[in-house]
C-alpha positions as CSV (number, residue, x, y, z in Angstrom):
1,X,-14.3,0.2,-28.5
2,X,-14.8,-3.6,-29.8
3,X,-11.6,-6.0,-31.1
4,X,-11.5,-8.1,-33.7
5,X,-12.0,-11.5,-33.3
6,X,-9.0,-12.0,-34.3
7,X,-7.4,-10.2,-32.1
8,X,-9.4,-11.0,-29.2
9,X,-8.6,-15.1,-29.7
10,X,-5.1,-13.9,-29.9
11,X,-4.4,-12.5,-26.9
12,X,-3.2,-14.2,-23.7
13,X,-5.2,-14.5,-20.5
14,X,-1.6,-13.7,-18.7
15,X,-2.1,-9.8,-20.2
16,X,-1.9,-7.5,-17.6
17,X,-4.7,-4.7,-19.5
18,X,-5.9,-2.2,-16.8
19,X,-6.9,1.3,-17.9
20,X,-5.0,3.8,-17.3
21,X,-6.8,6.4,-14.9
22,X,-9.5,3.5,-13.5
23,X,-10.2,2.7,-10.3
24,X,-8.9,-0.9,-10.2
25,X,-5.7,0.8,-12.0
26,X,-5.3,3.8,-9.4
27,X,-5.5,0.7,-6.6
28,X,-3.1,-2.0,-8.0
29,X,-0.5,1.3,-8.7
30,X,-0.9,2.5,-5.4
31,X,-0.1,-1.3,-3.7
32,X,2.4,-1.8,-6.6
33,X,4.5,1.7,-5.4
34,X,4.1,0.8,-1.9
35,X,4.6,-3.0,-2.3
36,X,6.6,-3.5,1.0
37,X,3.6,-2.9,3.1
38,X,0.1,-3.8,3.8
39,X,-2.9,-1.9,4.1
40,X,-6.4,-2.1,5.3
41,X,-9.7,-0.6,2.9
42,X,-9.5,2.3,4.7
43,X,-6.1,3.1,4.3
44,X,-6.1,2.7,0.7
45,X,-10.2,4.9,0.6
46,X,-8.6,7.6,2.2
47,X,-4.9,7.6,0.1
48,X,-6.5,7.2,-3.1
49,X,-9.8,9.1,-2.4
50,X,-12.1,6.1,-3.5
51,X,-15.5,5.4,-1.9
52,X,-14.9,3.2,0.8
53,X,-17.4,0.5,-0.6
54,X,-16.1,0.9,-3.8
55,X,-12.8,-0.3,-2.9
56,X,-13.9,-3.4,-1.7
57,X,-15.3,-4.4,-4.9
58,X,-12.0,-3.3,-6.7
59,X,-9.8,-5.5,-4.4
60,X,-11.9,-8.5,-4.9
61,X,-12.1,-8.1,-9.4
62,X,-8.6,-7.7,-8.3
63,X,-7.9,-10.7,-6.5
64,X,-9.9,-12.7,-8.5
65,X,-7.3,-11.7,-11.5
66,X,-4.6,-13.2,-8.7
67,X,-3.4,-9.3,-8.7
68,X,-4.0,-8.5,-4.9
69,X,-3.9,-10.7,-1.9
70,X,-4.9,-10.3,1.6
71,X,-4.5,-11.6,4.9
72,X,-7.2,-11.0,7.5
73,X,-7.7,-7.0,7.2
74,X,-4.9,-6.3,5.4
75,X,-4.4,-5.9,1.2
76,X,-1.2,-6.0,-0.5
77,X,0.2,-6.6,-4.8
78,X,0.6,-10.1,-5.2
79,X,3.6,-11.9,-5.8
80,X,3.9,-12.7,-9.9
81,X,6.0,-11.8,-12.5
82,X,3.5,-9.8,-14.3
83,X,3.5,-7.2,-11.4
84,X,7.1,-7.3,-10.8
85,X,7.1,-5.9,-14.3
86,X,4.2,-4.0,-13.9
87,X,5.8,-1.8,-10.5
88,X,9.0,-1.6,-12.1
89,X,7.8,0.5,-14.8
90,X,5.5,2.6,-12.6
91,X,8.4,3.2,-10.3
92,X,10.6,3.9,-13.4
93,X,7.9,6.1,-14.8
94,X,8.0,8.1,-11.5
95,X,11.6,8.6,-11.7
96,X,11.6,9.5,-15.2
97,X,9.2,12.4,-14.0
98,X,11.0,13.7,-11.1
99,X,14.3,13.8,-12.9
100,X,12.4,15.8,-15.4
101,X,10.7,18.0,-13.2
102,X,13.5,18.8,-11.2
103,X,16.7,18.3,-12.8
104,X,19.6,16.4,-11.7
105,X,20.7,17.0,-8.5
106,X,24.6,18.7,-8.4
């Protein structure tokens, strides 16, 4: 669906716009949720269920964007404030739907 102009000169290049359900989305959730480790394109093919070659391709849009980094083998969220942001509301979205799945716990 095209923007306005307007809107499009408008908008920052510091917006953080991944959709929802996308591949590059799915990826940069997964590393954000499990931001205290690293992980290889395999691991994150066979966690996430993506073609293996496709995940290559994702990590490097990605880290072009400055979203992922990677040392050697080895792919994890980068360090900026956008994604601090970003993880904190995925992990606060996940325990929004626990407590609603399951209830408080007594």
């Amino acid at each position: 669906m095209p923007i306005s102009i307007d809107r499009f000169d408008d908008e920052t290049a510091d917006v953080l716009d991944l959709q929802q359900g996308t591949q590059p989305y799915r990826i940069l959730q997964f590393l954000a949720e499990n931001s205290e480790q690293a992980f290889t394109q395999t691991e994150i093919h066979e966690a996430m269920d993506i073609e293996r070659g496709s995940v290559g391709a994702v990590l490097s849009r990605l880290e072009e964007r400055s979203l992922v980094r990677h040392r050697g083998r080895y792919w994890t969220v980068a360090e900026d404030d956008r994604l601090a942001s970003y993880a904190a509301q995925v992990n606060a979205g996940s325990a929004l739907t626990t407590d609603d799945d399951y209830g408080d716990e007594e």
